[in-house]
C-alpha positions in Angstrom: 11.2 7.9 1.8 11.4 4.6 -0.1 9.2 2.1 -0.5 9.5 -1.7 -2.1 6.1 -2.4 -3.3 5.2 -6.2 -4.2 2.5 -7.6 -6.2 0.6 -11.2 -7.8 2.8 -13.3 -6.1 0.9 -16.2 -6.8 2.2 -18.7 -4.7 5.3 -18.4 -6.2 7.8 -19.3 -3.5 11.2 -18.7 -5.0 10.4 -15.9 -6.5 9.6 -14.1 -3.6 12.3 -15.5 -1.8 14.5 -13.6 -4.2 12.7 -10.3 -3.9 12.7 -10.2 -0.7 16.4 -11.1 -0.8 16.6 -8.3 -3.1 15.0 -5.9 -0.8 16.8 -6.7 2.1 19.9 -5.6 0.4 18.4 -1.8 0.0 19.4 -0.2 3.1 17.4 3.0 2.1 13.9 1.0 1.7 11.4 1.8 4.9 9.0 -0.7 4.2 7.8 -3.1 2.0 4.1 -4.0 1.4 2.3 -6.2 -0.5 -0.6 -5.6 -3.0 -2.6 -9.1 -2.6 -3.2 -12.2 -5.2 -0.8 -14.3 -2.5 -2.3 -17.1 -4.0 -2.9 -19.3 -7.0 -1.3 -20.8 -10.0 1.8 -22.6 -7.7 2.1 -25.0 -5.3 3.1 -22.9 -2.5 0.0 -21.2 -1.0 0.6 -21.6 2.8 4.3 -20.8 2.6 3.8 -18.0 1.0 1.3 -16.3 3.4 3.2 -17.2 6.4 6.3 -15.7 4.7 4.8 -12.9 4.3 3.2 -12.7 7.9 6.4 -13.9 9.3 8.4 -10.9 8.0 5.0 -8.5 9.5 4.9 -7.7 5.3 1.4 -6.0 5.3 -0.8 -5.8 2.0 -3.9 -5.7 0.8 -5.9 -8.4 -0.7 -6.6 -9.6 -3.9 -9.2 -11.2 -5.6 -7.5 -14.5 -5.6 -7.0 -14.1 -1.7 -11.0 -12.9 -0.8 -12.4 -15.7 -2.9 -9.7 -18.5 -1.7 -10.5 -17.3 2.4 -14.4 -16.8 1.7 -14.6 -20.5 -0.2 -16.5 -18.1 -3.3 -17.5 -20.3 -6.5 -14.7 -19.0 -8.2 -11.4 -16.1 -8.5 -13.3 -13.4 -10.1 -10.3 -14.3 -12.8 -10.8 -12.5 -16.4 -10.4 -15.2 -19.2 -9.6 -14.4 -23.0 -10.8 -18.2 -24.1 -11.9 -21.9 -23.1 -8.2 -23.2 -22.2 -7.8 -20.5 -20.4 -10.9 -20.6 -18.1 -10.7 -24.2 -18.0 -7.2 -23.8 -15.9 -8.5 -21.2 -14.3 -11.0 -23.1 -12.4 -8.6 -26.1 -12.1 -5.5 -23.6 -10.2 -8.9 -22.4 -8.1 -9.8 -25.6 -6.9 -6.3 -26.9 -6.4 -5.4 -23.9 -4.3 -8.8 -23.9 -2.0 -7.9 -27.4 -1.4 -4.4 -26.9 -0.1 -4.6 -23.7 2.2 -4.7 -24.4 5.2 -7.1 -22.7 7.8 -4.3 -20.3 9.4 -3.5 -19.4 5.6 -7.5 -19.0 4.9 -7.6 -16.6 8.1 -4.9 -15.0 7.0 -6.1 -13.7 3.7 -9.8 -13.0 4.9 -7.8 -10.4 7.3 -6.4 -8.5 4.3 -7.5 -5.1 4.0 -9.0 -4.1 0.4 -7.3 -1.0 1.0 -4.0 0.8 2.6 -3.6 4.4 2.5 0.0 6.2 3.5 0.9 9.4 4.5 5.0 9.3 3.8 5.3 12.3 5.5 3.5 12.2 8.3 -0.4 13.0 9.0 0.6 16.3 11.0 0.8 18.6 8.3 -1.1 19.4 5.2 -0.5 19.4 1.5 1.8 16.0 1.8 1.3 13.5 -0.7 -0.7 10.5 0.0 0.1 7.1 -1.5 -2.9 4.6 -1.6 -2.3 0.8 -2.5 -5.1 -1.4 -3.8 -5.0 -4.6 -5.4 -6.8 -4.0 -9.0 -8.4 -0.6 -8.3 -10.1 2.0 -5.7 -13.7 0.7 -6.1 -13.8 -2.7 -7.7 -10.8 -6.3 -7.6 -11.9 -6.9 -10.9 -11.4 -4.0 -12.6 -7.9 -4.3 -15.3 -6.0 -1.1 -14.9 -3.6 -1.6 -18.2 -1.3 0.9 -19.7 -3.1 1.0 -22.5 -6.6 2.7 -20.4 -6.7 6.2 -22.0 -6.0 9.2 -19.3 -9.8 10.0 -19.0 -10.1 6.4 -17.2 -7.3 6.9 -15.0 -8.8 10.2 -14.5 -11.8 8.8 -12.9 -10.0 6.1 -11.4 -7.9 9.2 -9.1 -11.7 10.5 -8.3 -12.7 7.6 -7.2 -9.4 7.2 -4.9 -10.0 10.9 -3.7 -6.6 11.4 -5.1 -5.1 15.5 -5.7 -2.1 16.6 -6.9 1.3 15.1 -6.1 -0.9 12.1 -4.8 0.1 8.2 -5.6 -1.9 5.1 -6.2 -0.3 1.8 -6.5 -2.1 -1.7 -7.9 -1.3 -4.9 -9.5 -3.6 -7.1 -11.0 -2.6 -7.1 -14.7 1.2 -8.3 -14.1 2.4 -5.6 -16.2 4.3 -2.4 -14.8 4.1 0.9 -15.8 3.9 4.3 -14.3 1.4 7.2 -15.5 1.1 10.6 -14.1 -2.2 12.1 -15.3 -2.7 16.0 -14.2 0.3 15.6 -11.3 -1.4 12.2 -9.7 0.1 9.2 -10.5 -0.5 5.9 -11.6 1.8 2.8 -11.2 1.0 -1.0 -11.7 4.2 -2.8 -9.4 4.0 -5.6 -12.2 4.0 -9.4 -10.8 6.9 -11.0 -8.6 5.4 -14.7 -9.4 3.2 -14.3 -12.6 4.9 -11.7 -15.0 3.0 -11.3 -18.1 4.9 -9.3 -20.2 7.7 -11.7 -21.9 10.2 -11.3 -19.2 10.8 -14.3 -16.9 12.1 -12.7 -13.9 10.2 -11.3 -10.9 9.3 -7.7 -10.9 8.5 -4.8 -8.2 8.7 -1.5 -7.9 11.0 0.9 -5.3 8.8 4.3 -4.8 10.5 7.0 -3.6 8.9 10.4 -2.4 11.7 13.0 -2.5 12.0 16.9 -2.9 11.5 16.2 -6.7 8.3 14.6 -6.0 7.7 11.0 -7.0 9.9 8.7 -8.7 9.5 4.6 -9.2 11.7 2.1 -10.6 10.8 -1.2 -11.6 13.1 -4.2 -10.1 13.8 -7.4 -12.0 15.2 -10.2 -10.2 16.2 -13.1 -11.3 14.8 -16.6 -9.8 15.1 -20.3 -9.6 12.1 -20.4 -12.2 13.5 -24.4 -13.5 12.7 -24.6 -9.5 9.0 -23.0 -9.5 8.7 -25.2 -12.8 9.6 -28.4 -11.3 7.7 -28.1 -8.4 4.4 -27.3 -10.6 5.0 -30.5 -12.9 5.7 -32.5 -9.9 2.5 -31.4 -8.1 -1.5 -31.9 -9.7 -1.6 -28.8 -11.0 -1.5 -28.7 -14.7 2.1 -28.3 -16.4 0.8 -25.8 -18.3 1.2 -23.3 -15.4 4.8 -24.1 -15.6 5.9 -23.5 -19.4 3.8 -20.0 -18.4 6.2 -19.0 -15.6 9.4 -19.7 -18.2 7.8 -18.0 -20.6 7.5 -14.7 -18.8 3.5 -14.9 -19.3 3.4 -15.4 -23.3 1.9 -18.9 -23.6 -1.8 -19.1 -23.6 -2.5 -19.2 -20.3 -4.8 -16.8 -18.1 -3.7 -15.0 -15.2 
């Protein structure tokens, strides 16, 4: 059983168009699902959503998507200086002005959280795989690589995860793939907001097979001059678009 596994779109049309191009071409995927922040930081809120919707892509929300649909004072964003909550607040308010009520409705019906039995509920033992945005209890919690195994520990309690069990999030725009005392950990990385230096829009393909659990990370290349253009040509700052070619290393939060 394989799974494509999407994450921190942000609004980011063409890159999602090209992911989901990308998928399409994997025969051997079952379904795709989507792990919220739909919105944000690009001018392409609504179309994204409906996209989404339109192919019956389920997810789970993120914190950009609960705050944008509940009209909250702000995205629950983490920031690492002024500049960067400065255009923080401005992507916020240029996004809540844009989505339209359909798109509002449709990320205030987001689940916070999708749990999966790949094979089947009908017998025990069978791994489970759990999707959440940022993590099991909290949308504002930063699951990085870097969080020592203890953490992730307690993060699996919290999920209610055993052995052989899988948990997949996004949030930080950086993949990676942890298995602490047989459960394991993955971030799917970001399709329209990657943070770690490579341009291109990342996912992840899960497989559950006889061997247990095995992921690989996707990059696909995008029209990002595209994204780009459309960001300088619309009222949100430029900045957002030197970010996106960039692959996340100019000073700009996420």
């Amino acid at each position: 059983m394989r799974y494509a596994l999407i994450s921190d779109v942000h609004a980011n049309l063409p890159a999602l168009e090209a992911v989901l191009a990308d998928i399409d071409r994997r025969s051997d995927v079952v379904a795709a699902y989507h792990l919220g922040d739909l919105v944000g930081y690009a001018p392409w809120p609504n179309e994204t959503a409906h996209l989404l919707h339109e192919r019956s892509i389920s997810g789970v929300s993120g914190n950009y998507d609960s705050t944008v649909a509940t009209d909250y004072k702000n995205c629950g964003c983490r920031y690492e200086d002024p500049r960067q909550e400065e255009l923080s607040h401005l992507s916020y308010d240029w996004t809540r002005a844009h989505v339209s009520p359909e798109t509002k409705r449709l990320l205030g019906g987001l689940p916070f959280q999708i749990v999966i039995r790949p094979w089947g509920g009908h017998t025990t033992g069978t791994p489970r795989l759990t999707l959440v945005h940022a993590h099991p209890t909290s949308n504002l919690i930063y699951v990085e690589a870097t969080r020592p195994d203890a953490f992730l520990g307690k993060m699996g309690a919290d999920a209610m995860m055993e052995r052989g069990d899988v948990i997949v999030f996004g949030h930080t725009h950086v993949p990676f793939h942890r298995a602490v005392d047989g459960r394991h950990f993955i971030n799917a990385g970001s399709v329209g907001r990657p943070k770690d230096g490579d341009w291109r829009a990342c996912y992840a393909v899960l497989e559950f097979n006889a061997r247990g659990v095995e992921v690989e990370f996707i990059r696909v290349a995008y029209d990002v001059e595209r994204a780009a253009r459309s960001i300088i040509e619309s009222t949100l700052p430029d900045d957002f678009a030197e970010y996106l070619r960039a692959g996340g290393k100019s000073p700009v939060n996420a």
